[in-house]
Every structure is written in C-alpha cells, then in structure tokens.
N, C-alpha and C positions, 0 to 999 in steps of 0.2 A: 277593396277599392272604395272610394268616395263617388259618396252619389251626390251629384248635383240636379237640384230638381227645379226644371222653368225656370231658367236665367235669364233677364232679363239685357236686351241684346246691349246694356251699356255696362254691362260686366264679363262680356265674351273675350274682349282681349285679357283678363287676368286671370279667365278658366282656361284657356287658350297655352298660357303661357307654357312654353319647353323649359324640363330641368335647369337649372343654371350652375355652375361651378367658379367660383374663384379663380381665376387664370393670371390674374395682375403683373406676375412673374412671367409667366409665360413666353413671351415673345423676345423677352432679353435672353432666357435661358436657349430656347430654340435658334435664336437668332446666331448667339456664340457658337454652340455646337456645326452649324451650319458653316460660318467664316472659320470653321478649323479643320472643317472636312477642307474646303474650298481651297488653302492655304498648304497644308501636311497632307491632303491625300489619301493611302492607303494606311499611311502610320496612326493619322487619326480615328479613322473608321475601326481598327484593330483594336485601339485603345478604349474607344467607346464601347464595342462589344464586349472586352474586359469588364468594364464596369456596370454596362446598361441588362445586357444579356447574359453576365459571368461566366465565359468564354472565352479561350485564348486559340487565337486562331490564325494559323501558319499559313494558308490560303481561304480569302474570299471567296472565291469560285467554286459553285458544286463540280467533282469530276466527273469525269462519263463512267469512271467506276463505282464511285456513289451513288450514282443514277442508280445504276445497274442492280447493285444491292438493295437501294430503297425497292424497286419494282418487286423484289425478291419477296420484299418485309409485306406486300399488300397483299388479304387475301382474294382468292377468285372472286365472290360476290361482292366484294365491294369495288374492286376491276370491273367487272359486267356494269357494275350501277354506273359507274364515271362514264366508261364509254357509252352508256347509253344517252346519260344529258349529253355530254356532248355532242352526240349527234343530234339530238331535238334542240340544241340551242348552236347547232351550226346550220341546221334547217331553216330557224328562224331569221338568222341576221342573214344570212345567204338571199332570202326573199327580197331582202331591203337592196341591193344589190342594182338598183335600177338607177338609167342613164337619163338624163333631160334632150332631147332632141332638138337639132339644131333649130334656130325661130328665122323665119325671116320678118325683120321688127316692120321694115319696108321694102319696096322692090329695090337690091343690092344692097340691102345691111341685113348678112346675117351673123346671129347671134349665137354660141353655144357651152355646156362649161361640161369640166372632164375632173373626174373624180380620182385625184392622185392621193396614193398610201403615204402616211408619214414615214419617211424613211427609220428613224429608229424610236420609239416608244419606250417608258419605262412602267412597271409592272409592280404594286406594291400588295400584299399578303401577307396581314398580321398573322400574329403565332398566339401570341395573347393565351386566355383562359380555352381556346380552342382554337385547333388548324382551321380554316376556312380553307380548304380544298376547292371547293364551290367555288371561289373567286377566283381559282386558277382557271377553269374555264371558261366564268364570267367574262374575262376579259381576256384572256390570250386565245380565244376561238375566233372572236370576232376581229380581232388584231390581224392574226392568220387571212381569215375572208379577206379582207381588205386591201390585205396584198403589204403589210409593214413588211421590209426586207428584215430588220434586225426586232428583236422582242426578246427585250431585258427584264428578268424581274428579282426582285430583292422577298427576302424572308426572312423572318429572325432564327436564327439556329437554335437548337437545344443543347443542355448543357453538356452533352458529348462532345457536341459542336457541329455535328448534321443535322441536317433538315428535316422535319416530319417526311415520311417516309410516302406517304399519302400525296402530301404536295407535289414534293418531288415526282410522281407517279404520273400528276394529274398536268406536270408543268411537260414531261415527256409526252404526252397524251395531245395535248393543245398544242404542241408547237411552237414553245418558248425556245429562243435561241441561247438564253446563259442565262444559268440561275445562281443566284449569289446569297452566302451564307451573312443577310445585315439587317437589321430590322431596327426600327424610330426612326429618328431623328436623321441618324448617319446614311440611312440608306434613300432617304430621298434626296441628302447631300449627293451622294454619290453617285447617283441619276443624273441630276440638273447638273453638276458641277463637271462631273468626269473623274474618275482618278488612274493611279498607275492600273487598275485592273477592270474596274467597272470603267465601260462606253457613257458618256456623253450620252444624253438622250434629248427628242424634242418633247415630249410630251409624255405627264405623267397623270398614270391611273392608279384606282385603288383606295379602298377603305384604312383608317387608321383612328388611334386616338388623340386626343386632345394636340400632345405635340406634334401626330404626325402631319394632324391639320391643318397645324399653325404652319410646320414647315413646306406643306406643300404652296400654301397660299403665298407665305413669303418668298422664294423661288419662283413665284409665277410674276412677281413682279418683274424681273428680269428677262429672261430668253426664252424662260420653260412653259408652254402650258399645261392646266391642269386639266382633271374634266369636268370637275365641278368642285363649288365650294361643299362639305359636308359638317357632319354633325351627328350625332348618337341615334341610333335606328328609332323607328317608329312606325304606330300603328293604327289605324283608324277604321273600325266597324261599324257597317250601317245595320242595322237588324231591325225587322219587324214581329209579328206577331205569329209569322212561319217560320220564325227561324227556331233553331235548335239550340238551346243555352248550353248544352255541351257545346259544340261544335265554338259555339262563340268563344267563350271559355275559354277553351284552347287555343285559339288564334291568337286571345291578348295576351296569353302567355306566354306562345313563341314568340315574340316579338321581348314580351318584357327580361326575356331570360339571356338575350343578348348585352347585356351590363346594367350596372345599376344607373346608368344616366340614362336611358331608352325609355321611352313613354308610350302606353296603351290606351286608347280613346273608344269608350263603346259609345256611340249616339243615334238616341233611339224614341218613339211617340209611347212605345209601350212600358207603361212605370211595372208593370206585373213579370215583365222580361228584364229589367233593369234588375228586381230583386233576386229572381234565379238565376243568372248570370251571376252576380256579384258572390251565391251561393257558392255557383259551379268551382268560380274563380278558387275560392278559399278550399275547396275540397281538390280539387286536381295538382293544387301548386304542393299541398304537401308530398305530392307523390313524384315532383322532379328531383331530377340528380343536382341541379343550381339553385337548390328552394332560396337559400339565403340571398345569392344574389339578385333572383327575381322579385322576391318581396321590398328588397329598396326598391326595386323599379316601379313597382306598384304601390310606392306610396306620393310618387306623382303621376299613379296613371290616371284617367275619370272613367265615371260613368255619367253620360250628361241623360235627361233626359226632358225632351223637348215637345210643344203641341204641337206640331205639324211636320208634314213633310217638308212645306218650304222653311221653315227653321231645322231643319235636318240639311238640308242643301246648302242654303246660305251657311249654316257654321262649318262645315265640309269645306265651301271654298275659302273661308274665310281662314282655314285649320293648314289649308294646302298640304294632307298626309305622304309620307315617302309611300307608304301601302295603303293602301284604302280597298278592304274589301267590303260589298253590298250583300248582308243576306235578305232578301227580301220575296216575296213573292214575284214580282218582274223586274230583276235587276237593273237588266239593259234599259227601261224606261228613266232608272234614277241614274245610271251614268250618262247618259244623255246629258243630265242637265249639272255632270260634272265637269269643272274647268280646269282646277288646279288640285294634281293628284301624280305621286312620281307612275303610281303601276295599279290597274285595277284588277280587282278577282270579283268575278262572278259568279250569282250563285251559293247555294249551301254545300254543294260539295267542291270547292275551289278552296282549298285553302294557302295562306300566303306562302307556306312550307313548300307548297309546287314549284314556285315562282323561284325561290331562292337556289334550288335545285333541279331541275330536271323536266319542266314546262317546256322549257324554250327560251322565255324573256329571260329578259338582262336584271338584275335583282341590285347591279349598281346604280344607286337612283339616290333623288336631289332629296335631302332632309333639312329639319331645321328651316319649315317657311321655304324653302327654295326652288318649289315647285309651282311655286308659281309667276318663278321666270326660266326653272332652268328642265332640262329634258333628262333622262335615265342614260346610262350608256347606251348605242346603238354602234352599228355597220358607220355611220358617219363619223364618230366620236375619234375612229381612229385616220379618219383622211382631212383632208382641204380640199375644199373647190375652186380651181380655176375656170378663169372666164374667158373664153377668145369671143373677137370681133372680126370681120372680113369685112371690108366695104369694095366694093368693086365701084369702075367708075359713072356706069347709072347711080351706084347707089351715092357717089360724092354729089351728082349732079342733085338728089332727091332731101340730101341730108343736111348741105355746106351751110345755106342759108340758116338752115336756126340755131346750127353751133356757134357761126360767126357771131348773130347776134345776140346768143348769150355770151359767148367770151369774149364781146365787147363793152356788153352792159355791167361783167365782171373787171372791168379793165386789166383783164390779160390777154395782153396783146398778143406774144407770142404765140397762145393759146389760137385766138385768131388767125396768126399770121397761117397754122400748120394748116388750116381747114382750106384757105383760101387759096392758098399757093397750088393746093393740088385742085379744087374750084378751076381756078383757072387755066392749069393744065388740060382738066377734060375738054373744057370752052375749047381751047383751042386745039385738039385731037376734034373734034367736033366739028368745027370750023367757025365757031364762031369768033367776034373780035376780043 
C-alpha cells in the first residue's frame, strides 16, 4: 500500500479521492436495457438472462420445490450460523421499532405520526465473484419487522439456471415472499416496472455494480424509491500505538478483497505502525483465496499518516467512510467526535467482518462520500411516516389567528378562507357575535 506521509490539508481532496472508472457509456447502455424490460416484459428479462447471465430460462420464479432442494444443498453449520445472525440482526432492528407519542403543540392541537410498512418492496442480491447470503438477511429481516406485506427479491441464477442454494436458504429464513431467478440490469427493471411475473414494487434495496447503480438511480427518477445512492465498498481505520498491526491488516483486506474498485484507508499519528501494518498488509494478502483481485484494490488503497489526532478526525470527517473502524486505546472518546461515517466498530477486537454478518447492524450503508448525508439501512428504510393533526374547537379558537394571518400574508386566500369559516363557527357555538 502507499504511504502517504503529513499531507498537507490543501492536498486531502486528491488523497481522498475514491477509485474512478470510465462509465461514459453507461447510462445509455443501462438506460436501453431498462426501456426494454419496461416495454416486452418477461420476454425481455429472459433474453437478457440468455445473454447477461448465459442462461435460458423457462420460468423466472424460484418454485417452492427449488426452495426445498436448495434448503437440502446447505450444510447443518452453516444453517446454525444464518439463523443465528438472523436473530442478532432481527434483535437489533426490532429495538428501533419505537412509536413518537401523540404532542399536544397547544391546548386542542394535537399532533401525532404512525409508522406504516411499505406495502411491497424489492430485494436486490448480487451473485457476482460471490453469493452475498448476508444481504439476504441484511435486508429481508428488517423488511419483515416493519410489517412490508409483500418482499420481492431478485438474484442472478447460475448457469444451471438455479439460485445459489445458500441464498435461497437464507431468502426462506428471512421471510422473502418471491424470489426470482434475474440479476443486473433486468431485475431491477423488473422491480420498478412490473412484468408478466415479477410484482411492481415501491421501493428498492440492495447492493450491485456499476450498472446495477446506474439502473437503480435511473428508476428512482420516476415512481421507485431507492435506499440510497451507492458505490464500491470501503474502509477506514483509525489505529494508534495499541493497536495490533495484524488485526489492522486484516480489516483492510476484508474490505479490499470485495472488488477491485473498493478502497482501504489506514489513518494513523504513529509512522512506526504505518510501516508494520503496510508489512502485515503484504504478508497476509498472499495467503487469500482473491489475492489478485485484492491487490488492485490496494493499489488505490493508503496509508496516511498524520500529526495529530485532530488531523485524524478532521480527514475522517472529511473521508466520510462506509466503515470506519477506531482501534485505539479509548475509542468511544474518538467516535465522539465522529460526524460522518455509514457504521462504526469499536475497539481491537470488533472487527468490520462482524458487522457484515452476524452483529446485528445493518452492513447496507452509504459509500462513495454519501455518508455524509445519507444513513445505513434501518427499521425506517423500509416504512413512511404519516402525520395526523386533530384540532378540536378550543384548539381553532387557540390556533385560527396565526394561520389566517399567514395565509394571508401568503395571499392564499382560500387557504384562509378554511381556518376562518370554522373560527367562526366556534365564535358562534360559543356565543359570541
């Protein structure tokens, strides 16, 4: 990894900088695929699987006999493991689960909102260089809590034409109501748009690459929402002079070993941990099963290393990481004065592997700078809030006056006219003239 040593703060945006990729095509090409799904339907999405996924496929929809068999294909211990994240990360969103109590703003205006399920959700889980199982309960556990009546999700099939067997296992597990053999482009078509076989959905989740990005963002322009804009994973380590350069080590390589566009950031005051680390880095990576692919990733990972703690902070917030783990002697003192960050680990023995798996938290979280406007999935991700108002007629008597005179000083009159008319009603239940 490249060490950068005391940067000086008018060169942070160009150590800063995230991979970049050539996409110039991109959005015409996504764009097409999209308006053909939208257009032909199932016949499209079939013919894209032909080509995208080299698969020829009779039916979209996994059956409940495929289920059956995939469940078959898992072994025991790795059953035990699913269900047990599951449960630690239906534990956690289940917490979040709380109500706002009604306000009263004045005497007879009160105020309250109610947290209703998206009625049908769509569910995206790459196949890519590896299943991401994980994501099936990242997001159809908490989907479930929330009370979504339908939970759709799409996956790209293998060249049998069935679904990792795992997934499938882990979409039984959660509480996915139809899982469908489609992956890219076409299956978030087939979300957003509808077709003969895939539901219409409101809202879509889930990690993807490049085009699935493009196409989720594209689709959002219209009727769909998404949960967030994303981007190639990433990783951000605080580490001081307690920390362990294994442990570190390893944390920037799980992170980097998820594609070759994904970025690892070790930033640190200690240049004597910058060199053992950078050690560790190069002796551990020969011993992964993705060496190749991890070492592009680490050839725009850093290692910054910086005089102070507050230039440890400052380019932390300034970095806004999807992960940010602190190993330092008192973590929770330096998350404190963390602002923008998708998920924090604390600690030397927390590592980001937890999070991804079987913590609890939600490991769908904002990358690509977007953490520092946008939140991780939660319990909320998959509702809306509705807001009721009740005024009783103290409360028009309490209230009428300063609506009127802003929706007068707005000159909407109408506006006016609604407050007064019933103003004037109470006056006169009242008795007055």
């Amino acid at each position: 990894m490249e060490i950068v040593r005391y940067p000086d703060k008018t060169r942070w945006d160009e150590i800063l900088k995230r991979p970049h990729f050539d996409n110039s095509s991109l959005v015409s090409t996504v764009s097409a695929v999209l308006d053909d799904v939208r257009k032909r339907g199932d016949a499209a999405v079939k013919e894209y699987e032909a080509k995208f996924d080299h698969v020829e496929l009779a039916d979209l929809m996994v059956s409940e006999a495929e289920m059956n068999e995939a469940e078959k294909a898992v072994e025991p211990e790795l059953k035990r493991a699913i269900i047990t994240a599951a449960t630690n990360i239906r534990a956690f969103h289940k917490a979040q689960d709380q109500s706002l109590p009604s306000v009263e703003t004045m005497p007879g205006v009160h105020c309250w909102q109610r947290a209703v399920a998206i009625d049908k959700v769509g569910l995206y889980v790459p196949g890519g260089t590896a299943p991401l199982f994980s994501t099936v309960l990242m997001l159809a556990v908490p989907a479930g809590i929330a009370g979504c009546p339908e939970i759709v999700m799409c996956t790209p099939p293998r060249p049998d034409g069935t679904v990792n067997p795992v997934v499938a296992y882990a979409a039984k597990v959660a509480g996915v109501s139809k899982l469908f053999k489609i992956g890219g482009v076409q299956a978030i078509a087939s979300m957003a748009y509808g077709t003969e076989s895939v539901p219409r959905v409101y809202k879509i989740f889930g990690p993807g690459n490049q085009f699935v990005t493009c196409a989720k963002q594209l689709v959002s322009l219209g009727q769909v929402a998404i949960d967030m804009p994303a981007g190639p994973s990433e990783v951000e380590v605080i580490a001081d002079e307690t920390a362990n350069p294994r442990f570190v080590a390893a944390d920037l390589l799980s992170q980097a070993e998820h594609g070759a566009d994904s970025q690892a950031l070790l930033i640190t005051s200690c240049p004597d941990l910058a060199e053992q680390v950078n050690a560790e880095v190069e002796r551990q990576l020969d011993e992964l099963s993705r060496r190749e692919l991890t070492a592009k990733s680490l050839e725009h990972s850093k290692i910054i290393v910086v005089r102070d703690i507050d230039d440890v902070v400052d380019l932390t917030n300034e970095y806004a990481p999807e992960h940010l783990i602190i190993q330092t002697e008192n973590p929770r003192d330096f998350a404190d004065k963390i602002r923008n960050a998708g998920s924090i680990f604390l600690g030397h023995y927390t590592p980001e592997s937890a999070g991804d798996y079987a913590s609890g938290t939600n490991h769908t979280l904002p990358t690509s700078g977007y953490a520092h406007a946008y939140s991780g999935v939660n319990l909320d991700s998959f509702r809306k809030k509705m807001t009721y108002q009740e005024i009783t007629p103290e409360g028009v008597a309490n209230i009428a006056t300063t609506v009127e005179i802003m929706a007068h000083n707005e000159q909407l009159t109408a506006h006016e006219a609604a407050m007064r008319f019933r103003r004037e009603a109470v006056e006169k239940i009242n008795g007055r003239p």
